[in-house]
C-alpha positions as CSV (number, residue, x, y, z in Angstrom):
1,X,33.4,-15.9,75.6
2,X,30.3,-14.4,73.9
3,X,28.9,-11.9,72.3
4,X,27.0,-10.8,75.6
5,X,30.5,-10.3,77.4
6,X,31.9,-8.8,74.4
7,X,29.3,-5.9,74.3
8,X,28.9,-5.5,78.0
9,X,32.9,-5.2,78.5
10,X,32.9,-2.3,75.4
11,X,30.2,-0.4,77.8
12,X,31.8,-0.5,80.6
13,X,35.5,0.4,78.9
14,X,36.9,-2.9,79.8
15,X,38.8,-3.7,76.8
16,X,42.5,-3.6,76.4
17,X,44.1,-3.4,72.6
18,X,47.6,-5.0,72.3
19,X,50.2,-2.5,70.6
20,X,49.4,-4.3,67.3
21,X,45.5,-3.9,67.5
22,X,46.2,-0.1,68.3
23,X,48.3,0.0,65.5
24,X,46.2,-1.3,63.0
25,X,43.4,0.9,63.7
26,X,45.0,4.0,63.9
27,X,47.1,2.9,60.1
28,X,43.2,1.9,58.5
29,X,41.9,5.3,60.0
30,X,39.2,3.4,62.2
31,X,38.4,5.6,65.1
32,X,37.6,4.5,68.8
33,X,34.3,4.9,68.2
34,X,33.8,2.8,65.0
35,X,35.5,-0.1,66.5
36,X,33.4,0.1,69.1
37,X,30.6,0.2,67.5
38,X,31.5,-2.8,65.3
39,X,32.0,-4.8,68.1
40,X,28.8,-3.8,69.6
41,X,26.1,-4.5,66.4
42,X,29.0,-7.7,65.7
43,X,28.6,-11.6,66.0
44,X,31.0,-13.8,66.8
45,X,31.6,-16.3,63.3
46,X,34.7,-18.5,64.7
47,X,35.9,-19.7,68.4
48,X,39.6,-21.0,68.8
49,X,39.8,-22.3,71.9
50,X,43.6,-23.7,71.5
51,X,44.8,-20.0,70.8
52,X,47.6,-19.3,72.6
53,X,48.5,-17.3,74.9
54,X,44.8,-17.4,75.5
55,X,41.3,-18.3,73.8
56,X,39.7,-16.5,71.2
57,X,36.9,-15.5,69.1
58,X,36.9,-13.4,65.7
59,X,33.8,-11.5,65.5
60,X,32.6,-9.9,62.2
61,X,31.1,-6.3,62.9
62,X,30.1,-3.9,60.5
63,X,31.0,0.2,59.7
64,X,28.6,3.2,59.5
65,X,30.2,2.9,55.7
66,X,28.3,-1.1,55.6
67,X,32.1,-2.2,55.3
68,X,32.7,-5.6,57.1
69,X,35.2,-5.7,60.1
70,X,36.6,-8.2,61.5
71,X,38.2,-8.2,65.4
72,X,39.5,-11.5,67.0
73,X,39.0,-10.7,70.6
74,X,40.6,-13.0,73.8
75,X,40.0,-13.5,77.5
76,X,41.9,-15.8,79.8
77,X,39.5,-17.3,82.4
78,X,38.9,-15.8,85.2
79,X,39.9,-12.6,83.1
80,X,37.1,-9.7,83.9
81,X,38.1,-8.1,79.8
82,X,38.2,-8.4,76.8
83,X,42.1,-7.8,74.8
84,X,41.6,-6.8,71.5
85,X,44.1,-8.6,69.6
86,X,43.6,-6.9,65.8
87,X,41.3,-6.0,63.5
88,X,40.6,-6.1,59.6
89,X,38.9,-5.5,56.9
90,X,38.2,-9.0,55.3
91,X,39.4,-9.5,52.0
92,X,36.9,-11.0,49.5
93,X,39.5,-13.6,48.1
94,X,39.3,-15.7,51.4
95,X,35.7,-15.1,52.5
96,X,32.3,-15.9,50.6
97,X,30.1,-13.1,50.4
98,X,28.5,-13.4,54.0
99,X,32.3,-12.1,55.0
100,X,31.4,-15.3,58.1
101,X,32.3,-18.2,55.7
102,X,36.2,-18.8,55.0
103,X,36.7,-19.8,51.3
């Protein structure tokens, strides 16, 4: 998956949020619209190709407020969209400064 897929699925309303993903978002007070967004101006900064039930990537985004986001995002091959599996706001105790770098 990359980054090219990623943004052209969020165009053309081809991604699908698992109940959790929705969840979050709505409980952090992220609308549509910002998630989007942080997808589109985002990066992907770790693959995990052994995920299960299906590959994925986390991708670190950024909000109008210069907050970090992160979204891990999967796609089974063959699969023509991208699931949002959840999203967060990293925490600085686990990531360097970059918010790309684990600690």
């Amino acid at each position: 998956m990359t980054m090219e897929f990623i943004r052209r699925c969020v165009r053309q309303g081809r991604i699908r949020h698992t109940r959790h993903s929705a969840e979050v978002r709505l409980d952090r007070g992220l609308s549509n619209r910002q998630m989007k967004k942080a997808l589109l101006n985002g990066e992907i900064i770790e693959r995990d190709p052994g995920d299960t039930p299906r590959p994925s990537v986390l991708v670190l985004g950024w909000l109008d407020s210069g907050d970090p986001l992160h979204l891990k995002c999967s796609r089974a091959p063959g699969e023509d969209f991208v699931t949002l599996v959840t999203l967060y706001e990293p925490d600085a105790r686990y990531w360097r400064e970059d918010f790309k770098t684990r600690k």
